[in-house]
C-alpha positions as CSV (number, residue, x, y, z in Angstrom):
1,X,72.7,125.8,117.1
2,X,75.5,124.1,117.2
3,X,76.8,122.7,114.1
4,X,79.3,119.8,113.2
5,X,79.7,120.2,109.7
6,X,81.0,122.8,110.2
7,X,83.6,122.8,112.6
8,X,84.9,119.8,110.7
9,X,85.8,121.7,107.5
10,X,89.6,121.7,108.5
11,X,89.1,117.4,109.0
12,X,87.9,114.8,111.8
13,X,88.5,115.6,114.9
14,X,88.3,113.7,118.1
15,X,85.4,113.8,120.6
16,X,87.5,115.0,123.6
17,X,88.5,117.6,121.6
18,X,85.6,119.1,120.3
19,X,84.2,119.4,123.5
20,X,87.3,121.2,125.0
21,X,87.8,123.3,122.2
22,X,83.6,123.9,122.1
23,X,83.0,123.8,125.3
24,X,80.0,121.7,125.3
25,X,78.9,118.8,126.9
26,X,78.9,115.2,125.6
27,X,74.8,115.2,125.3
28,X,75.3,118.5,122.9
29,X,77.4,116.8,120.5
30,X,75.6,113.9,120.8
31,X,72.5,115.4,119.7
32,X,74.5,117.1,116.8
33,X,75.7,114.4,115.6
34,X,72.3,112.8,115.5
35,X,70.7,115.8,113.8
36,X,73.5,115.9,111.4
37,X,74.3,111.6,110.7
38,X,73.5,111.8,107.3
39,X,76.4,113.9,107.0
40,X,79.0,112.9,109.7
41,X,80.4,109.7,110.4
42,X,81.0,108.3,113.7
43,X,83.9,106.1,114.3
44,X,85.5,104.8,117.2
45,X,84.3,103.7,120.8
46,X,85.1,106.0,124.2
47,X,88.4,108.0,124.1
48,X,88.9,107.0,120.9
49,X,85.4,108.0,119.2
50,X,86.4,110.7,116.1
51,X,83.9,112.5,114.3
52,X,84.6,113.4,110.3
53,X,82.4,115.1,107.7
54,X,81.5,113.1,104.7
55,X,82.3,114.7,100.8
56,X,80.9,114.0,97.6
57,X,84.4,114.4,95.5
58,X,84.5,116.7,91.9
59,X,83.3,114.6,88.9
60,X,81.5,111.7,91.7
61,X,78.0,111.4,92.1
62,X,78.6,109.7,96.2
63,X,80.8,109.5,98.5
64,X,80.9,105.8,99.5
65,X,82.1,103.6,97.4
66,X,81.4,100.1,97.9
67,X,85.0,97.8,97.4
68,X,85.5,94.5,96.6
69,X,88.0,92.0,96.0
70,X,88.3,88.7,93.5
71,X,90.4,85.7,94.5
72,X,92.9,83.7,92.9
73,X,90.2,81.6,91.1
74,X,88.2,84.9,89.7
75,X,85.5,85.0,92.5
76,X,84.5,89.0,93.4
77,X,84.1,89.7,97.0
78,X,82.8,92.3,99.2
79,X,85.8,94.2,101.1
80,X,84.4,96.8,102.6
81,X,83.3,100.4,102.0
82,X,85.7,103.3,101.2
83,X,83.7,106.7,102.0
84,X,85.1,110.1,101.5
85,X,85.6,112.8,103.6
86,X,86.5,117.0,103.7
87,X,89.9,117.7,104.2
88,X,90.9,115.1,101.3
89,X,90.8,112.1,104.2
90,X,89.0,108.7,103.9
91,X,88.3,105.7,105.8
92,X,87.9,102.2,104.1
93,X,85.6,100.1,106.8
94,X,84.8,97.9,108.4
95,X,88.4,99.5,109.8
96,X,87.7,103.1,111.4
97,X,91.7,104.4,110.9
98,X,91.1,108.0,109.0
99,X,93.2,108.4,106.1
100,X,95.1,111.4,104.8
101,X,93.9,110.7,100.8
102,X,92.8,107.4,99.7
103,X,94.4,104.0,101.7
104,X,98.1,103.2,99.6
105,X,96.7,100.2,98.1
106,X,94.0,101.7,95.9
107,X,96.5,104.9,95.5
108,X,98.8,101.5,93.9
109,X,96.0,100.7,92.0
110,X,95.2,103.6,90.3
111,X,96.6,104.1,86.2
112,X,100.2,106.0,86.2
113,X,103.4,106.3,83.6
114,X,103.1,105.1,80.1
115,X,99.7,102.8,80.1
116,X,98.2,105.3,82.6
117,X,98.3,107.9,80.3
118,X,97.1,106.3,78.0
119,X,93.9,105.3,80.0
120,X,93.6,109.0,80.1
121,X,93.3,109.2,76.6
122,X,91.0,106.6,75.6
123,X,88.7,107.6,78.7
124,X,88.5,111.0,77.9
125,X,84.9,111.2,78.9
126,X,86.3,111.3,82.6
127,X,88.0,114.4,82.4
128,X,90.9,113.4,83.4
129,X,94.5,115.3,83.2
130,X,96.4,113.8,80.7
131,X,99.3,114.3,82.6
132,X,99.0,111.4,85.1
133,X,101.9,112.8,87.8
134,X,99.2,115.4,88.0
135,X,96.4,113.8,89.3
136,X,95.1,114.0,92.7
137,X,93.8,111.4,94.9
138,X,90.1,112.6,93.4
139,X,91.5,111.9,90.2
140,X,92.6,108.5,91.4
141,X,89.3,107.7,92.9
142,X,87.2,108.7,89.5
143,X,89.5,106.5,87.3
144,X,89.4,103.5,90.1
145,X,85.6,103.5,90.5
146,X,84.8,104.4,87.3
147,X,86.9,102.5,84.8
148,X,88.5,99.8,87.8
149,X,87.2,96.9,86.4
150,X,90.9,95.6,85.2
151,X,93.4,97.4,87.6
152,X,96.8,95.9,88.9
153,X,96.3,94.3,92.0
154,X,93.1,92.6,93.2
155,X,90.7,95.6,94.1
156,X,87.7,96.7,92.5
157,X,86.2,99.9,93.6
158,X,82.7,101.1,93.3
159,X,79.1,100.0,91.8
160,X,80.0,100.9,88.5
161,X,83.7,99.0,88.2
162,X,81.8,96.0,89.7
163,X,79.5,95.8,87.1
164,X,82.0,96.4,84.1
165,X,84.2,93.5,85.8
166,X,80.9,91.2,85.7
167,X,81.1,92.3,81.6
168,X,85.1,91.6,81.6
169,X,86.4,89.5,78.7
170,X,89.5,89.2,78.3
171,X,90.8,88.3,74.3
172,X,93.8,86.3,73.6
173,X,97.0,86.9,72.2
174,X,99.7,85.8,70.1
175,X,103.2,87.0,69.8
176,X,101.9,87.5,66.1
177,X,99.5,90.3,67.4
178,X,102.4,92.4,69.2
179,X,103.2,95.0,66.3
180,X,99.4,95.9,66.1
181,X,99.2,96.2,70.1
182,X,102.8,98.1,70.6
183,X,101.1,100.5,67.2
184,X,97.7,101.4,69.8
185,X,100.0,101.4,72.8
186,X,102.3,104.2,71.4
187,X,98.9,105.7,69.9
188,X,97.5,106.3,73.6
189,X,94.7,103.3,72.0
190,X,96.3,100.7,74.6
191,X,92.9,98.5,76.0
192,X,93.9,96.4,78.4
193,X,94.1,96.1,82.2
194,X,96.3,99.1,83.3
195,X,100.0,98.6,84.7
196,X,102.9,101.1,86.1
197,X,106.0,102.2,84.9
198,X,107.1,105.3,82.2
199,X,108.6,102.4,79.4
200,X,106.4,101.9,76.3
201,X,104.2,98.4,77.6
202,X,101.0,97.1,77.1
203,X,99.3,94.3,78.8
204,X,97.7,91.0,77.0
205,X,96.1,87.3,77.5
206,X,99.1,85.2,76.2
207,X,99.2,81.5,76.2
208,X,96.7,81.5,79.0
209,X,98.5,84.2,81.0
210,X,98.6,87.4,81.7
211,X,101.5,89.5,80.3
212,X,103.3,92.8,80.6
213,X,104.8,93.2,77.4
214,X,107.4,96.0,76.8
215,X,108.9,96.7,73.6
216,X,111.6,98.5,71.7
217,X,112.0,99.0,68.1
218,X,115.6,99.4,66.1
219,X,114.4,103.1,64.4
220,X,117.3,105.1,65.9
221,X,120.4,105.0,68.6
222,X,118.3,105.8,71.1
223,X,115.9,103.3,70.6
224,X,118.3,100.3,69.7
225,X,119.8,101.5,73.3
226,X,116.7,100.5,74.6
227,X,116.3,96.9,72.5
228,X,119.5,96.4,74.5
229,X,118.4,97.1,78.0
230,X,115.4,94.5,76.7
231,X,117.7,92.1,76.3
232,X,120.1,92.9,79.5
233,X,116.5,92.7,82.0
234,X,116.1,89.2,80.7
235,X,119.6,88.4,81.4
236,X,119.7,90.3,85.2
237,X,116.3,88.5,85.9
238,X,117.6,84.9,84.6
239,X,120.7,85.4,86.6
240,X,118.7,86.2,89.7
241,X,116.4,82.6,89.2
242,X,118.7,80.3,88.6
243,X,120.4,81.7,92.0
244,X,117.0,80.8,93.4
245,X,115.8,84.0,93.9
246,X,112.1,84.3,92.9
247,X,111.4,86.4,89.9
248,X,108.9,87.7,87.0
249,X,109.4,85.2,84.4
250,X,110.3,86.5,81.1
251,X,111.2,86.0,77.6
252,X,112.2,87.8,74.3
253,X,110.6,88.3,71.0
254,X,111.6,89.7,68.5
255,X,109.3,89.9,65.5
256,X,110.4,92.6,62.7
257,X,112.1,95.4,63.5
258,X,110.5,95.2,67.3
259,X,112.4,93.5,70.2
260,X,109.5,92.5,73.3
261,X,110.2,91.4,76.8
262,X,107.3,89.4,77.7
263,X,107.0,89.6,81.3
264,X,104.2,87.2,83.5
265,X,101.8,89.3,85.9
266,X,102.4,87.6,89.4
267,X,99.3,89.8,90.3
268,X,97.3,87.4,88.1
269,X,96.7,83.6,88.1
270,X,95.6,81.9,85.4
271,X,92.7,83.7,82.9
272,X,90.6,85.0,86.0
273,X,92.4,85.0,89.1
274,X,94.0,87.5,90.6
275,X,96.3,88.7,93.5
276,X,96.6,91.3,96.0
277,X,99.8,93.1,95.7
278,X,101.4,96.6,97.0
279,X,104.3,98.6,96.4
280,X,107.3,99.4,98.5
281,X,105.7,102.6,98.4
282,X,103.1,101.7,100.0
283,X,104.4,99.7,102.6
284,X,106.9,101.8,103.9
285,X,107.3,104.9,105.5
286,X,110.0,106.9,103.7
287,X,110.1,106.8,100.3
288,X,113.8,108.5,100.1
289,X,114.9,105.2,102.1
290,X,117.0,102.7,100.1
291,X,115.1,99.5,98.8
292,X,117.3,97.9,101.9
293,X,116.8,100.6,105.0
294,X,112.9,100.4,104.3
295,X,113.4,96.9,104.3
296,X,115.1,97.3,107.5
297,X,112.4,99.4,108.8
298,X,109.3,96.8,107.6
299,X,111.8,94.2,109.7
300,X,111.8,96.2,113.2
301,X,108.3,96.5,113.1
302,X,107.8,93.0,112.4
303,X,106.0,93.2,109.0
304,X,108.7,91.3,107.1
305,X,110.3,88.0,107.7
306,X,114.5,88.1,108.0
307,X,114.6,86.2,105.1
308,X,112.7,89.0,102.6
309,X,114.7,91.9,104.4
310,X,118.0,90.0,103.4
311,X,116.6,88.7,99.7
312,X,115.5,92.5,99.4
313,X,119.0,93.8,100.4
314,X,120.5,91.6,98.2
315,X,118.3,92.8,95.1
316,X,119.5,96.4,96.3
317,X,123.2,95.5,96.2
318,X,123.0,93.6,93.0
319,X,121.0,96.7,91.7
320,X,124.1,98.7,92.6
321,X,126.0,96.6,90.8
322,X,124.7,96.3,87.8
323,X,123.9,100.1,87.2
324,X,120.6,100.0,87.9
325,X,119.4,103.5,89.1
326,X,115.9,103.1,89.2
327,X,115.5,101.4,92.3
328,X,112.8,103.8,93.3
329,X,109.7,102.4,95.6
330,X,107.4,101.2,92.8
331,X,110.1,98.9,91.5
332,X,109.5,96.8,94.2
333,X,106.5,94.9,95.3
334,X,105.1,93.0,98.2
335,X,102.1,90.4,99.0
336,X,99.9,91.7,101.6
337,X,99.2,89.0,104.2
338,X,97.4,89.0,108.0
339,X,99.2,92.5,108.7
340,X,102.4,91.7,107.5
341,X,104.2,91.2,103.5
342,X,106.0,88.7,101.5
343,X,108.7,89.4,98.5
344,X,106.4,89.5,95.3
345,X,108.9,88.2,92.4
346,X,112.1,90.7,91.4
347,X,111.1,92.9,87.9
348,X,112.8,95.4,86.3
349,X,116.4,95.0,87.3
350,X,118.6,95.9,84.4
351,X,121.2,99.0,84.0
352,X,119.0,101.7,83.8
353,X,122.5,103.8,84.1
354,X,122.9,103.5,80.3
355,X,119.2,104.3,79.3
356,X,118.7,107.2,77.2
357,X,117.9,110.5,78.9
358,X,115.7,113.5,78.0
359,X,118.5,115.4,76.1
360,X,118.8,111.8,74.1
361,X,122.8,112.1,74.1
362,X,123.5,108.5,74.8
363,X,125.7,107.3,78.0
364,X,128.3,105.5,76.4
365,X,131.0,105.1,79.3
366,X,131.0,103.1,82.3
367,X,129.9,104.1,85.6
368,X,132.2,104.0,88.5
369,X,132.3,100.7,90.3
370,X,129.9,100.8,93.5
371,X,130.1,100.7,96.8
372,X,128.6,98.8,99.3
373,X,125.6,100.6,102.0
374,X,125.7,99.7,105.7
375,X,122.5,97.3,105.1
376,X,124.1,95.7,101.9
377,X,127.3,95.2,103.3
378,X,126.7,91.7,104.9
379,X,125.1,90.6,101.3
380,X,127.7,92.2,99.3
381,X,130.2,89.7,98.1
382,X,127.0,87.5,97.0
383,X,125.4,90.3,95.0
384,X,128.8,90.9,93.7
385,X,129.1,87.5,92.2
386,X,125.8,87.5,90.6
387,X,126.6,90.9,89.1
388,X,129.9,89.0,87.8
389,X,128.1,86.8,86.5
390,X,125.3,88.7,85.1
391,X,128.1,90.7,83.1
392,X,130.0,87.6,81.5
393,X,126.9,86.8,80.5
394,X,125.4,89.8,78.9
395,X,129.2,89.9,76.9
396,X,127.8,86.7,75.1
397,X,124.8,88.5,74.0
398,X,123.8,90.3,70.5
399,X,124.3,94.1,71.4
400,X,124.9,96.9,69.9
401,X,128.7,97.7,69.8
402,X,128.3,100.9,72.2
403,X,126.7,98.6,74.6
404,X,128.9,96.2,74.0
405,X,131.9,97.9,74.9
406,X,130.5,99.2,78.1
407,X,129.3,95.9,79.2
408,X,133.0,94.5,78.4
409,X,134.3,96.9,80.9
410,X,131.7,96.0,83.8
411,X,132.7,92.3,83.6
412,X,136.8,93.0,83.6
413,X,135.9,94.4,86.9
């Protein structure tokens, strides 16, 4: 008898092709796929029509997931189903597109870097790797349906994430609280909605907003190095606004011997409300592309106004200019909208250059003056000036004298 299951072991297959390879008629698959539905879906209509076998993922008890999504006033609506497949694929409906792993959204969505680990640790129970750059799209999927209730973005994944978010609360905070949170933070004890990037952070209600806090303390070169780089994001992302270019809001605290950049969520609005919002990673195609060619690329195919590809090639020059290194994908976001994106607010721009690396010897001389690329060129004499002015700026600023120096040099430039 002829069997579906298990000639889609390798992954979905289209209809044409099965009865080429197979050669059997339509009816025969037909009445395969009927004896079988519970375990195949079905998707697509004539030439198009694909059939996949569904999988129950390690550590899940189903494989369809129900998905939802809550709105900038906190209301939780249904989105659709996500149901997995063999051969590590997925489809979220109602839209029929097979996926290779889970769609780039919820992949965004899922805990990584420095808080994700620490949602790792504190839900141990779930078995998961504590080593988050080692988890797999099922490891994703188990953390997102599981524990999702509170995850950047506006998705929440399966029956039981729905049900913790109807439980949510979320307690306020003071700046007064931010040794005791930075103290369970560094612990791996962080308990608040999850958030990217490897810098020490956690995540609170403050003033009736939500934050990402990150914070430095003065106990050694290294880590007065990064109270600096604290200070010098603040300054990058005030020069940026008051040129009218939309970004994170921020602002310092210092309280003892800890320096915090308190930075607003612009996926959150208000106490409850929340927003979608994706990755350059997510959005683009190659993720070795400059912050400007995949801007370039998201253009061409219409996805991204002129405007946002030149505001995003003008972040990427001033980038450049101010030895930032890290421009990698996930350091810029966009706002999903009817098929297309808008720029989400510029975050983390600051000299990364002069951060500490693994060995912990400290950069203490200036980088080479930059260069511009062919798709900054047109926007670099206006990056240019706000990196002038960044610099004089930052010269004005209580650094430490290492930094000091090296920010002197930048701004004789």
């Amino acid at each position: 008898m002829f069997e579906l299951k298990h000639i889609l072991r390798d992954g979905s297959r289209r209809a044409g092709e099965i009865v080429e390879t197979f050669g059997i008629s339509r009816v025969t698959l037909k009445n395969a796929y009927e004896r079988e539905a519970g375990k195949i879906l079905r998707l697509g209509r004539a030439r198009r029509t694909r059939y996949a076998a569904r999988q129950i993922l390690a550590g899940l008890q189903t494989d369809e997931f129900p998905v939802f999504r809550v709105d900038e006033h906190g209301a939780i609506q249904a989105a659709g189903t996500l149901i997995t497949l063999v051969a590590s694929e997925s489809v979220w409906l109602p839209d029929e597109t097979i996926l290779a792993g889970l769609p780039r959204e919820m992949h965004d969505a899922a805990p990584r870097g420095f808080l994700g680990r620490s949602f790792a640790h504190r839900n141990a129970e779930l078995g998961l790797p504590g080593d988050v750059t080692q988890w797999s799209d099922n490891h994703a999927l188990i953390a997102l349906s599981r524990r999702g209730e509170d995850m950047p973005g506006n998705l929440v994944i399966g029956r039981e994430s729905f049900n913790r978010f109807q439980e949510l609360r979320h307690p306020r905070s003071t700046k007064e609280d931010f040794p005791a949170l930075s103290a369970a933070a560094s612990a791996g004890e962080h308990r608040g909605s999850s958030a990217g990037g490897e810098r020490p952070k956690f995540t609170a209600l403050v003033e009736g907003q939500h934050r990402i806090v990150k914070y430095a303390t003065k106990e050694s070169d290294n880590a007065r190095r990064w109270q600096d780089l604290l200070m010098l994001e603040h300054i990058a992302l005030e020069t940026l606004r008051e040129a009218r270019i939309t970004t994170a809001e921020t602002h310092l605290v210092d309280i003892g011997n800890l320096r915090c950049l308190v930075v607003t969520r612009f996926d959150r609005v208000g106490v409850s409300g929340r927003r979608a919002a994706v990755t350059l990673a997510a959005a683009s195609i190659d993720m070795n592309d400059s912050w400007a060619d995949a801007a370039e690329k998201l253009r061409k195919r219409g996805e991204i106004t002129d405007e946002d590809f030149r505001n995003i090639a003008l972040l990427d020059a001033f980038g450049t200019l101010i030895a930032n290194t890290d421009r990698h994908h996930f350091n810029l976001m966009l706002f999903p909208m009817d098929g297309a994106y808008s720029l989400a607010p510029a975050f983390d721009q600051l000299p990364m250059a002069y951060a500490p690396p693994a060995s912990g010897i400290l950069p203490n001389s200036a980088v080479a003056e930059p260069r511009p690329a062919v798709n900054t060129l047109a926007v670099w004499d206006e990056a240019r000036e706000l990196a002038r002015a960044f610099w004089k700026r930052a010269e004005d600023q209580p650094l430490t004298d290492r930094m000091r120096a090296i920010v002197k040099v930048h701004a004789s430039r």
